[in-house]
N, C-alpha and C positions, 0 to 999 in steps of 0.2 A: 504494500500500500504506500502511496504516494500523495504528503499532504502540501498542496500549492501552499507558496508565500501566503498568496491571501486567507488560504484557512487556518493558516498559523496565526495571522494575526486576528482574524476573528477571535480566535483561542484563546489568546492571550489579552483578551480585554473580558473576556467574560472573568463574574464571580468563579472563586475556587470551587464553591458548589455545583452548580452547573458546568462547570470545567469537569470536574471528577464525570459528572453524568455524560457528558460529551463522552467525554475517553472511553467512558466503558463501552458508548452506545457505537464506537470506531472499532475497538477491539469484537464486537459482538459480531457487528457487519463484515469484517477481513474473515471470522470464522465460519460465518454463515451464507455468503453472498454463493455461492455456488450454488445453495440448496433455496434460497428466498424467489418473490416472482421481486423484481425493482420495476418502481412505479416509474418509468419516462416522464418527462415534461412535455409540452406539446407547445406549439407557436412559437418558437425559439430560433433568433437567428443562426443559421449553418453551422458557424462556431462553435455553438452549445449544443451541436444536434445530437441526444442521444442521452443528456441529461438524465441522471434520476435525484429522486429526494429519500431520504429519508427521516420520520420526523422522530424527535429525542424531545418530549414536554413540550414545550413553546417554541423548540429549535428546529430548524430545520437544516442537517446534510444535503449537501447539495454534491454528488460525484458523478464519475463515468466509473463504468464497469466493463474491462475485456476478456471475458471466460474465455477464449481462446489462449490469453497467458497467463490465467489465472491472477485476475491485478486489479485494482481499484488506484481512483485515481480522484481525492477528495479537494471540492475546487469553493467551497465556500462553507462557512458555517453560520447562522445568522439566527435576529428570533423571527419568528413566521409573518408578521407583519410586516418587515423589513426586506426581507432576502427576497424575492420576487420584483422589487420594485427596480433593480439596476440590468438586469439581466437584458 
């Protein structure tokens, strides 16, 4: 797994508490993403095409997934009001 600058610094502004829950809900997805269905985004320019979410409380992951090399690739972390709006 693979966390862009920007989901780091999402990361790193959040509360420690929510940060703890972030992590785990990372470590949960890298073990799980093979066997899960990931929800796509839809309307997304080219760039982002392929997006999925998943949501952790009021958070939302925002990654790509390529089962082909077994890899995640986590590209934003935000709270749910938020993370849609820049995209």
């Amino acid at each position: 797994m693979i966390v862009l600058p920007s989901a780091e610094t999402d990361l790193e502004q959040l509360d420690s508490g929510v940060r703890k829950r972030i992590l785990r809900r990372l470590i949960w997805l890298k073990e799980n993403a093979s066997q899960m269905i990931h929800h796509r985004l839809v309307n997304l320019p080219d760039d982002l095409s392929g997006l999925c979410r998943l949501r952790a409380g009021d958070y939302r992951i925002l990654y790509w997934t390529y089962p082909q090399h077994d890899f995640l690739k986590v590209y934003r972390i935000q709270h749910r009001r938020e993370v849609y709006r820049k995209l």
